[in-house]
N, C-alpha and C positions, 0 to 999 in steps of 0.2 A: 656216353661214349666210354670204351673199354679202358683201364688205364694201362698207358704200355710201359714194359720194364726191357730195356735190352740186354743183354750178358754178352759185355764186348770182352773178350781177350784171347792171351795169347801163351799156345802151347808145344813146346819143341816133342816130347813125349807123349803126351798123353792124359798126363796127371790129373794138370790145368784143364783140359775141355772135360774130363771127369766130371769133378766139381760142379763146374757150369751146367752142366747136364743135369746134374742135382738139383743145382740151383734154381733152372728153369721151370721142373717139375713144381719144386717148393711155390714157389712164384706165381706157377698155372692153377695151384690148390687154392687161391683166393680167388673169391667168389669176383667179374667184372675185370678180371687184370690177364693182360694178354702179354708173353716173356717170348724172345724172340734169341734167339743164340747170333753171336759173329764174331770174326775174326779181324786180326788187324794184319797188313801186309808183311809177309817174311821178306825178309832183308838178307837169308843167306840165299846162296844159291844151291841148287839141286846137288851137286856136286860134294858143297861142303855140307849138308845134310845127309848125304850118304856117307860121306867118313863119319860122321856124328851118329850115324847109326836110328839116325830119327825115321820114325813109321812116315808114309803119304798122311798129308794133309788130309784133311776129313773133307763131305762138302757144304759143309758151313760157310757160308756165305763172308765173301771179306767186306769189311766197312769200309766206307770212304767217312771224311769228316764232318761234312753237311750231313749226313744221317744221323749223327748223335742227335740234332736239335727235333729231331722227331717223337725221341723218347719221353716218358716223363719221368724216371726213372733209370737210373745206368747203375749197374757194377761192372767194376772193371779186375779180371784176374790174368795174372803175368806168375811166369817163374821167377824165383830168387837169380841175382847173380850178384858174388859179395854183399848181398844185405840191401839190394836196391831191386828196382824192376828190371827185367831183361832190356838189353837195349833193342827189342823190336817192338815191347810197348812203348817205350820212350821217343820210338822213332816217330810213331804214329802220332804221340802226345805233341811232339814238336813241329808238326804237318795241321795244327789245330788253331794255327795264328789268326787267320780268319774269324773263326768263331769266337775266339778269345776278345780279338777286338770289336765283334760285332755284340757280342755279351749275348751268345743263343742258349748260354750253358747256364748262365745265373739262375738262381733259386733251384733249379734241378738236387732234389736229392740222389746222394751218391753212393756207393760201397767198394767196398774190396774183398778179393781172393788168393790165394796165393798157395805157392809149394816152394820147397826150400830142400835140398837136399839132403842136412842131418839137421839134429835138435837147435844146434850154436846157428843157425844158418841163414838165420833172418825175418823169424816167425813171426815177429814184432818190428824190426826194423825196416822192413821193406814195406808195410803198409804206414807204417810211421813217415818213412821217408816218402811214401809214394801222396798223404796227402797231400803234399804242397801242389799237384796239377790242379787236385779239387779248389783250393784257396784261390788259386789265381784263375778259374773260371768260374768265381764265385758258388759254387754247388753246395749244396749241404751235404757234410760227412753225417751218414746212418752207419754208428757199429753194431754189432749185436749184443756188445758190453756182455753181462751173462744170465739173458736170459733165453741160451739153453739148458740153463738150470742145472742138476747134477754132472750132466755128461763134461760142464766145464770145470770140474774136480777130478775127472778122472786121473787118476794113479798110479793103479795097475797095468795100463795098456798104452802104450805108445799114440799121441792123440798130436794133428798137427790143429791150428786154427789158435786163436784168443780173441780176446776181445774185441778187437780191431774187425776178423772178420776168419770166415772158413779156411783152412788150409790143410795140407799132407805133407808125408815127408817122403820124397822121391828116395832117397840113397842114391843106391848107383844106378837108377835106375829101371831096377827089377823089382821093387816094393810097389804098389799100386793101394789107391787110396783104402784106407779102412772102413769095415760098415760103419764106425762113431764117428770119420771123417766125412763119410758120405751124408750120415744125419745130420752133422752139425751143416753140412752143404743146404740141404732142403730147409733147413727151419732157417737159415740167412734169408733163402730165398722168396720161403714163405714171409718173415718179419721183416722183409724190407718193402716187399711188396703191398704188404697192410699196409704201411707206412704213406710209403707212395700216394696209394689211391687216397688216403685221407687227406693226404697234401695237396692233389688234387681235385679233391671235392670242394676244398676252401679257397681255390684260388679263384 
């Protein structure tokens, strides 16, 4: 059977389902591994997204929380706000009691994504702070630590992502992800996804 990876997150702009989109590709490049895109429920309303200036939702399909335990593999990417996850992923994480208590998420390996609006903004910190959902639903954290190899020295060019896992840096806004962002997106996708199926080949 195919191993599946889903790319659940959550995107006010655009940035964020960028990424994923990478990601999923990356992911579909492993041979036997099927990457499935979704979304987590917006919590503003139409109203307050239009003074925020945010595009329509895509139609990527929203998740409910019994579909996590379907996966055999999650990443999960969210915007920065202050250095943590959006509270619309948070929202969702907190609507996960169920499963939590039922342990459908244990052994599950896990990842993260993210964007951050400048450099200071939480490149690091927001996937730092965001493992504790994986801890407490037992999952295993997969970073990419660095083996994207050189591109995780870059220098010269403005590069969101570390260790931890893929990112961009929004600004105000109008910056949209870099081709070295967008690579760094694919090869999470693809190395998490090797990961994955080997995980589940031994289980």
């Amino acid at each position: 059977m195919a191993t599946k990876v889903y790319i659940v997150y959550y995107s006010t702009y655009g940035h964020v389902e960028k990424l994923a989109e990478q990601i999923k590709k990356g992911a579909e490049s492993v041979e036997g591994v099927e990457a499935k895109l979704w979304q987590v429920p917006e919590t503003l309303s139409d109203e307050v997204l239009g003074k925020l200036g945010a595009p329509p939702k895509s139609d990527v399909p929203v998740i409910t929380p019994g579909e996590l335990a379907e996966a055999d593999g999650l990443l999960f990417g969210f915007p920065t706000r202050y250095g943590t996850m959006a509270a619309q992923f948070q929202a969702f994480i907190d609507s996960t009691a169920a499963q939590w208590r039922t342990q459908e998420l244990v052994g599950k390996p896990a990842g993260l994504f993210y964007s951050t609006g400048s450099q200071g903004g939480g490149q690091e910190t927001t996937p730092l702070t965001a493992i504790t959902l994986l801890v407490h639903h037992g999952m295993i954290f997969v970073p990419i630590g660095y083996t994207f190899g050189a591109g995780m020295f870059e220098m010269e060019k403005v590069r969101g992502g570390s260790p931890y896992g893929a990112g961009t840096y929004a600004g105000d806004g109008s910056r949209q992800p870099s081709e070295l962002e967008l690579d760094l997106a694919f090869h999470q996708g693809k190395y998490f996804a090797a990961i994955s199926k080997k995980l589940k080949g031994t289980a």
